[in-house]
Backbone as a ProteinNet text record, in pm:
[ID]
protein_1_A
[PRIMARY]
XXXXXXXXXXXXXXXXXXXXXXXXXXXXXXXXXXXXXXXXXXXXXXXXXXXXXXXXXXXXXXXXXXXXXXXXXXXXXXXXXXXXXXXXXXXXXXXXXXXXXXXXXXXXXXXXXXXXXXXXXXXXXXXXXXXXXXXXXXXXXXXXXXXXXXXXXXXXXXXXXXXXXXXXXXXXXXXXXXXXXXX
[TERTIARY]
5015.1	4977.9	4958.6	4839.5	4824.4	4970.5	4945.4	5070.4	5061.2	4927.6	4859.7	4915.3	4916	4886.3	5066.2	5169.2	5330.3	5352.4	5300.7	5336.9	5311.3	5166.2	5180.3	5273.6	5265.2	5389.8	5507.2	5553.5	5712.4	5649.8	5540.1	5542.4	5523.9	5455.5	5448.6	5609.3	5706	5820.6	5900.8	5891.1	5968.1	5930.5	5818.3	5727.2	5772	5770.7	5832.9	6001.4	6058.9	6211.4	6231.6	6197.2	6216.6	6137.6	6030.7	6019.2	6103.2	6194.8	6284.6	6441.8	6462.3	6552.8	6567.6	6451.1	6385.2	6452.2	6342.2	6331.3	6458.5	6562.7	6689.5	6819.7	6843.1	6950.4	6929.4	6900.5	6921.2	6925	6853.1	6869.6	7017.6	7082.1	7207.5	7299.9	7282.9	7363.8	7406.7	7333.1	7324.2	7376.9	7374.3	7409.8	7540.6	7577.2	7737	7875.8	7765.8	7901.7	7834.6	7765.6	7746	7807.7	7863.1	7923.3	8049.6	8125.3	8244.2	8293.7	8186.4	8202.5	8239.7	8160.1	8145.5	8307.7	8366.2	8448	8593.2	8577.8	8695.3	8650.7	8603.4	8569.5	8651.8	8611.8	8697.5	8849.7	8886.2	9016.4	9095.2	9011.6	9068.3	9078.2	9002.2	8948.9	9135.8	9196.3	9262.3	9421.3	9410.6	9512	9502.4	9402.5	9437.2	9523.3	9460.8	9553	9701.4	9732.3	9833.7	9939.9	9916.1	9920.7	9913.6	9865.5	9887.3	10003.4	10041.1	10101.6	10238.4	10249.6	10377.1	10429.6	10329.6	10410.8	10416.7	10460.8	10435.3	10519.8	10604.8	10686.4	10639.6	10589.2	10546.1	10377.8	10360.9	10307.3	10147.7	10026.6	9899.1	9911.7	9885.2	9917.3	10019.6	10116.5	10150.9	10094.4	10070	9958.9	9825.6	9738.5	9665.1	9688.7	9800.4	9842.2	9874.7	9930.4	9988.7	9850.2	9772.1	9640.8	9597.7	9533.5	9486.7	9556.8	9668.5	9757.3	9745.7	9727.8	9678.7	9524.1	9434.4	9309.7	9281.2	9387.9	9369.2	9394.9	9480.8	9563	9487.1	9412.3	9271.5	9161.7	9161.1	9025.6	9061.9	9170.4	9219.2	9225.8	9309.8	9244.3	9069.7	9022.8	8842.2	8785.7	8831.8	8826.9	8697.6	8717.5	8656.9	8718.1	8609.5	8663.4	8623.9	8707.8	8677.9	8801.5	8731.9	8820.3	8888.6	9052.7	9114.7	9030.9	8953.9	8869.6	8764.7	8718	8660.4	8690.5	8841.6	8923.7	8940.1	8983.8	9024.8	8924.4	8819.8	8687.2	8641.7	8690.4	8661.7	8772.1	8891.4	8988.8	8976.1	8911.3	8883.3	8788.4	8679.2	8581.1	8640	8726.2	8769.4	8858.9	8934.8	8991.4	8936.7	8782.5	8756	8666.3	8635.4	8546.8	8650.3	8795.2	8937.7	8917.3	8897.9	8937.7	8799.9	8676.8	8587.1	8562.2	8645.1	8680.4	8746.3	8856	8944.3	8875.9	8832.8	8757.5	8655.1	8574.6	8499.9	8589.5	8685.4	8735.7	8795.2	8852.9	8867.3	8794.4	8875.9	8803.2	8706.9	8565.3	8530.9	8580.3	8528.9	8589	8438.5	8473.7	8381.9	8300.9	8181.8	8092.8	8085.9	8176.4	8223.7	8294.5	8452.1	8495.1	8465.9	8371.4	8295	8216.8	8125.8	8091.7	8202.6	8320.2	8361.9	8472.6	8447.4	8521.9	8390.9	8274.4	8193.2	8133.4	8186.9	8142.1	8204.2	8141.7	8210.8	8328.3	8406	8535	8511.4	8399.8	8357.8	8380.3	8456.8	8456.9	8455	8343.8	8354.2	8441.5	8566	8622.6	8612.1	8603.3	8580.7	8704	8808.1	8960.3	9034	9049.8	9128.2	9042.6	8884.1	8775.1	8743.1	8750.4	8665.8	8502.7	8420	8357.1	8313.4	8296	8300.7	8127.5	8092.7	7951.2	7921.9	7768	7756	7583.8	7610.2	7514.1	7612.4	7612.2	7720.1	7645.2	7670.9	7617.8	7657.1	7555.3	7567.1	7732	7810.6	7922.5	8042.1	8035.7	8160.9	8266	8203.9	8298.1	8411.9	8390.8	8450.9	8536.8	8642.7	8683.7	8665.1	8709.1	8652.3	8777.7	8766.3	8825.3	8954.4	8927.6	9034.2	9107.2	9113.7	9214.8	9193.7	9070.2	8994.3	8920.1	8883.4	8778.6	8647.6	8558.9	8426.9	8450	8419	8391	8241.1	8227.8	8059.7	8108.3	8017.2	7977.6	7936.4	7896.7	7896.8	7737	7648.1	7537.1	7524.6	7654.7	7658.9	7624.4	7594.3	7588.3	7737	7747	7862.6	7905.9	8036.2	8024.2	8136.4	8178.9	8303	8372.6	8476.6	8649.9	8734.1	8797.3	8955.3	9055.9	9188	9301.7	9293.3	9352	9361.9	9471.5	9585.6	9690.5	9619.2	9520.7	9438.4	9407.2	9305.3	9272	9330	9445.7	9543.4	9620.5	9619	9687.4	9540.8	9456.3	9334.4	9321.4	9349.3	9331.6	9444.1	9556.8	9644.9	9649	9635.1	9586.5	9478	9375.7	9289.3	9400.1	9302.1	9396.2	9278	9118.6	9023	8918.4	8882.3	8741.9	8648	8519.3	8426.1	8293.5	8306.5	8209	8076.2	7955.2	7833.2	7761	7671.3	7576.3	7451	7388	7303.6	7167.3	7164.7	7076.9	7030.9
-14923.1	-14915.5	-14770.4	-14725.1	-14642.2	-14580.8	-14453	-14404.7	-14402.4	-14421.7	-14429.8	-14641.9	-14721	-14865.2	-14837.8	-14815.8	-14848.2	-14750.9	-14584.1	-14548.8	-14631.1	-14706.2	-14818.8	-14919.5	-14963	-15062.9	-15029	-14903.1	-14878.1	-14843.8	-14801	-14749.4	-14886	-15002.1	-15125.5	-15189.6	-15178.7	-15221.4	-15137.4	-15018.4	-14917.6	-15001.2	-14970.1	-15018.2	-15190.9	-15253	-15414.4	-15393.2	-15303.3	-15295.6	-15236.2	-15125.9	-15053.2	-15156.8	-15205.4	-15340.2	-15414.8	-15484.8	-15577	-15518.1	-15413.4	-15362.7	-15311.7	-15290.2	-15239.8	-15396.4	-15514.5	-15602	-15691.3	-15665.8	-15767	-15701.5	-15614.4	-15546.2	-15495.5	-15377.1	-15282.6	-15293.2	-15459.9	-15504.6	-15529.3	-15622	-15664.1	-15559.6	-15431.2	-15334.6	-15335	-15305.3	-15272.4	-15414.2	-15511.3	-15616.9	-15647.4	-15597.5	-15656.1	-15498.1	-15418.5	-15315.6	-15323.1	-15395.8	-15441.9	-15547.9	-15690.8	-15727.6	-15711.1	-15669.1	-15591.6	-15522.8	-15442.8	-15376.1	-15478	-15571.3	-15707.8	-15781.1	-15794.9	-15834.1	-15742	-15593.6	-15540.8	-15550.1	-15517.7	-15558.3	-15696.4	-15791	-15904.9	-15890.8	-15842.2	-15820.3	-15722.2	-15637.7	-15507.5	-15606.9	-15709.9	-15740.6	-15862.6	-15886.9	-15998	-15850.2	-15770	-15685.6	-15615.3	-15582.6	-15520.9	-15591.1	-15731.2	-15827	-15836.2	-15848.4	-15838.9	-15754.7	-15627.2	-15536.5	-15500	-15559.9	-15563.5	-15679.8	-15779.8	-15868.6	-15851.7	-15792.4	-15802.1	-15645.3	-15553.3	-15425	-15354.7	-15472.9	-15378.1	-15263	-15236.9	-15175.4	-15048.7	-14978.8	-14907.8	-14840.8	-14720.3	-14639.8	-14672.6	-14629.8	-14703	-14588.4	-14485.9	-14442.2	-14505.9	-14585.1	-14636.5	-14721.3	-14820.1	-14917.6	-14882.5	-14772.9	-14769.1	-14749	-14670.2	-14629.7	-14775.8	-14860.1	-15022.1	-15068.7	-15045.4	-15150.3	-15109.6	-14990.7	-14855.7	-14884.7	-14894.1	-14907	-15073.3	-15171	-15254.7	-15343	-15247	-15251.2	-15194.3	-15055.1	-14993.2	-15098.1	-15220.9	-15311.3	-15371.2	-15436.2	-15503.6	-15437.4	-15315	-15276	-15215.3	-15199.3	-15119.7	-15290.4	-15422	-15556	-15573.2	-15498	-15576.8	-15465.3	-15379.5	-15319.2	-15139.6	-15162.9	-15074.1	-14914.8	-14837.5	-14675.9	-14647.3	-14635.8	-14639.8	-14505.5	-14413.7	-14322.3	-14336.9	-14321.5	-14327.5	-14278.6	-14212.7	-14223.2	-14279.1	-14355.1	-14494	-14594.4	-14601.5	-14746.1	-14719.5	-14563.5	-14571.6	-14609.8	-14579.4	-14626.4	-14746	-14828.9	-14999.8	-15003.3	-14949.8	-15014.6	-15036.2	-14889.1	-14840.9	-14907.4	-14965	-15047.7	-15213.5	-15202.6	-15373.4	-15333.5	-15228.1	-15241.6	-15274.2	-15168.9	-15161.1	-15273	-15351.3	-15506.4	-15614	-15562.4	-15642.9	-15644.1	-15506.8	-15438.4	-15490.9	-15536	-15563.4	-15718.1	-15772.4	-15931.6	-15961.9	-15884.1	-15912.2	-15898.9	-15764.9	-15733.8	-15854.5	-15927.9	-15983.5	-16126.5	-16164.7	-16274.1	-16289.7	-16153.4	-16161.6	-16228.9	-16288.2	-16404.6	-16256.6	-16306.5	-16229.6	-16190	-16073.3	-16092.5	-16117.8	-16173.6	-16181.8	-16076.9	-16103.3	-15978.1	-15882.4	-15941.4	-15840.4	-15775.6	-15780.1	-15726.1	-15572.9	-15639.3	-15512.7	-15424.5	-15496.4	-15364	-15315.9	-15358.2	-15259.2	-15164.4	-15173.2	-15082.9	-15022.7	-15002.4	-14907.6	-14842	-14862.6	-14831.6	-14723.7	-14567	-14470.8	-14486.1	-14375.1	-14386.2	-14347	-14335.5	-14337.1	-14448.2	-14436.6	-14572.5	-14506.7	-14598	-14615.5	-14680.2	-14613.6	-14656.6	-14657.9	-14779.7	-14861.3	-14910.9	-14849.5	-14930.2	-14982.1	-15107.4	-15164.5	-15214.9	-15230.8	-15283.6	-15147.1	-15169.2	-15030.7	-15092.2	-15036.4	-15065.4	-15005.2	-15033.5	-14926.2	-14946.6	-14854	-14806.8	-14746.3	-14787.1	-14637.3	-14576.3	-14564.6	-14482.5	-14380.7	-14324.8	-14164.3	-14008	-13995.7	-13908	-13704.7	-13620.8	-13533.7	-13497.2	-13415.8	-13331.9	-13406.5	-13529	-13668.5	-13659.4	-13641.5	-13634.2	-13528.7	-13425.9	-13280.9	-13224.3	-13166.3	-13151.4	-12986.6	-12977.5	-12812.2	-12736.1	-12626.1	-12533	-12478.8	-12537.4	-12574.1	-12615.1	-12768.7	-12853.3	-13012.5	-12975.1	-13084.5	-13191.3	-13332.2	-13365.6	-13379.4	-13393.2	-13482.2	-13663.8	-13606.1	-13741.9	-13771.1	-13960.7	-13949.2	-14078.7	-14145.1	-14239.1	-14346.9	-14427	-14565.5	-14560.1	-14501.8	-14507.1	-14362.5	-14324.9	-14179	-14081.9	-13999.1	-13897.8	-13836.6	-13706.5	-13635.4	-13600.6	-13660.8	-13686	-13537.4	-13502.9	-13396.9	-13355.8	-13312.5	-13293.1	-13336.1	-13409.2	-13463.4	-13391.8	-13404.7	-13329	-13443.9	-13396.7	-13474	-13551.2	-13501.7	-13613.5	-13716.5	-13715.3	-13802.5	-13891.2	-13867.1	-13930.7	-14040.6	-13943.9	-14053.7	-14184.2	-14161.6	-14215.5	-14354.4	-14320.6	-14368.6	-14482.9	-14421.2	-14504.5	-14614.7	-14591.1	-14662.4	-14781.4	-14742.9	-14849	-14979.4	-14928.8	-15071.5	-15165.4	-15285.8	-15398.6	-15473.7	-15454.4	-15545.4	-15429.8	-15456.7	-15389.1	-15445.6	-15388.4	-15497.5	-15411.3	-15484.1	-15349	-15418	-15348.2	-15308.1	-15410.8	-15482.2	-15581.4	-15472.9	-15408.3	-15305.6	-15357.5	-15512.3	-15550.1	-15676.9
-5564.5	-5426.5	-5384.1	-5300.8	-5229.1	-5143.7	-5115.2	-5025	-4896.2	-4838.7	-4728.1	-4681.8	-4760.4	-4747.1	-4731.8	-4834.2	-4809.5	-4667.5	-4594.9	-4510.1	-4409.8	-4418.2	-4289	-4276.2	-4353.2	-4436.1	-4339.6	-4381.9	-4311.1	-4156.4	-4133.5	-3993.9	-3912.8	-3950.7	-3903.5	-3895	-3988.9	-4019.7	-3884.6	-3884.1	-3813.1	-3637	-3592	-3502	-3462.4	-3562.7	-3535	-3511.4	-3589.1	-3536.6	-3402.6	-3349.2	-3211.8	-3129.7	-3165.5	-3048.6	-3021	-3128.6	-3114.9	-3038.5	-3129.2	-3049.5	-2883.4	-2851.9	-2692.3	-2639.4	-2703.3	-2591.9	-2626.6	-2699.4	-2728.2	-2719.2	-2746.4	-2756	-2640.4	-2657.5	-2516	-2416.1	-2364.1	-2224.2	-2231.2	-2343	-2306.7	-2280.3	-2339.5	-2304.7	-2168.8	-2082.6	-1923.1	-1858.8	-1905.5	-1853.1	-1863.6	-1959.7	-2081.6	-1951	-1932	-1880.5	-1726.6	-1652.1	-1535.8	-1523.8	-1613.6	-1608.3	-1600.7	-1674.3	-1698.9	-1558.9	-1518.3	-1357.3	-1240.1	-1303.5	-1192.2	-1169.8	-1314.1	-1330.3	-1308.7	-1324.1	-1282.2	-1122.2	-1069.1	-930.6	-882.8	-893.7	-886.7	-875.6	-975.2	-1022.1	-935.4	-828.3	-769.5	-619.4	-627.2	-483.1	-461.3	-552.1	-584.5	-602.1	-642.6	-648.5	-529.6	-436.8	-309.9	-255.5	-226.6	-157.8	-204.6	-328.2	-380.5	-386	-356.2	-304.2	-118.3	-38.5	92.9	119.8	17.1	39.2	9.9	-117.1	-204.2	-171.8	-145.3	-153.1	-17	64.1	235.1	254.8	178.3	232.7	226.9	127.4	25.2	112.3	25.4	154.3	106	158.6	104.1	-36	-28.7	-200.3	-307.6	-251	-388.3	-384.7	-309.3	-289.2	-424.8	-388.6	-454.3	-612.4	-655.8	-737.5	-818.3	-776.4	-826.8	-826.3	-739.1	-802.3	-918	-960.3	-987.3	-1155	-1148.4	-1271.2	-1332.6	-1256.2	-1318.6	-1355	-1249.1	-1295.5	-1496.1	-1492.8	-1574.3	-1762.3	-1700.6	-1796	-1825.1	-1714.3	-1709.7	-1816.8	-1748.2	-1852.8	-2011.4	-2052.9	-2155.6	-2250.7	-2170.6	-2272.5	-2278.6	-2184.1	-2204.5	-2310.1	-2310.6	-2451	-2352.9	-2198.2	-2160.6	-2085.9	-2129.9	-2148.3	-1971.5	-1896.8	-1771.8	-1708	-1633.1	-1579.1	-1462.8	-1440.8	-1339.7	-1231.2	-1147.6	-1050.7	-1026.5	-1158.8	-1130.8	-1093	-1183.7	-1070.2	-924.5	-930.2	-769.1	-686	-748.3	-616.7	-624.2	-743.5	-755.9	-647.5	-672.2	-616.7	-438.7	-425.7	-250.2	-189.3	-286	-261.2	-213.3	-283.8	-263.9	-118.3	-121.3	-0.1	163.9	99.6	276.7	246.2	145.4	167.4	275.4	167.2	240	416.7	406.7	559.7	676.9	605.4	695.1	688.4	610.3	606.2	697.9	750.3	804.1	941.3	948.3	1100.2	1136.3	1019.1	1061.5	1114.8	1059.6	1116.3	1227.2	1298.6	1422.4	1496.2	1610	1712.3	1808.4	1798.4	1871.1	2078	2116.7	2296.5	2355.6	2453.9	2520.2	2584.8	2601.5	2626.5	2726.5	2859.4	2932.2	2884.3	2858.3	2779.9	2674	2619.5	2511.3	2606.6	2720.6	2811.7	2870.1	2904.8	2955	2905.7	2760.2	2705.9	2659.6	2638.6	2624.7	2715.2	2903.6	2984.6	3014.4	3099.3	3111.9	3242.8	3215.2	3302.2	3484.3	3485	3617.6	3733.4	3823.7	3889.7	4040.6	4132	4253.9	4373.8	4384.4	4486.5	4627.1	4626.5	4769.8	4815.3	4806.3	4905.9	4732.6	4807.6	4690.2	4561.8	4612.2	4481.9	4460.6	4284.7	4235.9	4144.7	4152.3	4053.7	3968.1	3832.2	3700.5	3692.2	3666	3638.3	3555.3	3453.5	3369.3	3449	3550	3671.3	3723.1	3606.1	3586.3	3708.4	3792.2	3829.4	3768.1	3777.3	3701	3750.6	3624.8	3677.1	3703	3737.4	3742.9	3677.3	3571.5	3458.6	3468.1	3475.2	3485.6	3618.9	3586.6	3698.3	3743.6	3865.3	3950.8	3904.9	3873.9	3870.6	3969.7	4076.5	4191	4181.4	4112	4013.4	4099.2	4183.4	4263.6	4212.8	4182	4158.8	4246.1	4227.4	4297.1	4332.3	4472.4	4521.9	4568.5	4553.2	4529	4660.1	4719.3	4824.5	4703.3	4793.6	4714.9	4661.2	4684.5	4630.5	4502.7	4501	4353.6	4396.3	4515.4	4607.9	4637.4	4575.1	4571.9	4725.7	4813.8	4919.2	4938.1	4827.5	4853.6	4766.2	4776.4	4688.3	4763.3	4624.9	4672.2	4525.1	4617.5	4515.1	4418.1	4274.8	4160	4196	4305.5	4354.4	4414	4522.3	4655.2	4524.4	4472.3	4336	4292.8	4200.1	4150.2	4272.2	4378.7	4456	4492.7	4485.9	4529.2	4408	4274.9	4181.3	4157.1	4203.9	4198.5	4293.5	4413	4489.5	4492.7	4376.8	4322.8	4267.5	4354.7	4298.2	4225.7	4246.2	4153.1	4146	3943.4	3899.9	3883.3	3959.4	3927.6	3813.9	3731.2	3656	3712.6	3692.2	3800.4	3667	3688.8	3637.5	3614.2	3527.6	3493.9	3398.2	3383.2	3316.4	3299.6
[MASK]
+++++++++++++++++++++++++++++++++++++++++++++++++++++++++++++++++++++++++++++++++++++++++++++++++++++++++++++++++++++++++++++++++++++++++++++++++++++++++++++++++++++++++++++++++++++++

């Protein structure tokens, strides 16, 4: 045989192996330690809890440290080479999944409620009704240098100064808030 006919030979041979290996092997690679990830994951999500459950006493670093140490048991039987600040961030990952499970199961509040804890601290007193508004007029916020605040009229027109005592005394006297309907 020619040397030209066996170099094709092996370069066809070579050429049919790196195909096979491309399209069979090497995918499973990426899959086999994405799995593995998948699965210490699991395992961190089941030891947080275990860990919020069994070790209350105990401060969130040993907390992490006890998960952290048996993720590590976990992966040292799956036969995987994984660095202690990799667990910690599987581990931190499962926590705040924990932590927004939990948030999400809270009974939601009702929607007043949420406006009026996102509404500013501005309120129009009228006697004993105040009403909370976010029709903030400029400077409200801040107090004078005097040790006075701003007073506004019922339409947000700065009507004066009152002492931060008048104030407080003013605020104490509401007996109902009505926050302002803006939409």
């Amino acid at each position: 045989m020619n040397k030209e006919v066996i170099f094709s030979i092996i370069y066809c041979a070579v050429t049919v192996g790196a195909f096979c290996a491309g399209k069979y092997i090497f995918p499973n690679i990426p899959a086999s330690v994405k799995d593995k990830l998948a699965e210490l994951a699991e395992w961190a999500a089941k030891f947080v809890v275990w860990a919020r459950e069994f070790k209350k006493t105990e401060s969130g670093e040993k907390k992490m440290e006890a998960v952290v140490k048996q993720l590590k048991e976990i992966a040292e039987k799956a036969g995987m080479d994984v660095t202690e600040d990799q667990l910690k961030a599987i581990a931190q990952t499962a926590y705040e999944a924990m932590k927004a499970g939990e948030a999400k199961a809270q009974p939601e509040q009702p929607m007043k409620a949420i406006e009026a804890q996102t509404m500013p601290t501005v309120v129009i007193n009228t006697g004993t009704v105040a009403v909370a508004t976010d029709n903030v007029p400029d400077g409200a916020l801040q107090s004078n240098t005097d040790g006075t605040v701003n007073a506004y009229d019922e339409a947000g027109n700065k009507a004066g100064n009152v002492s931060a005592e008048e104030a407080e005394r003013a605020a104490n006297n509401v007996g109902v808030i009505v926050t302002e309907d803006n939409g």
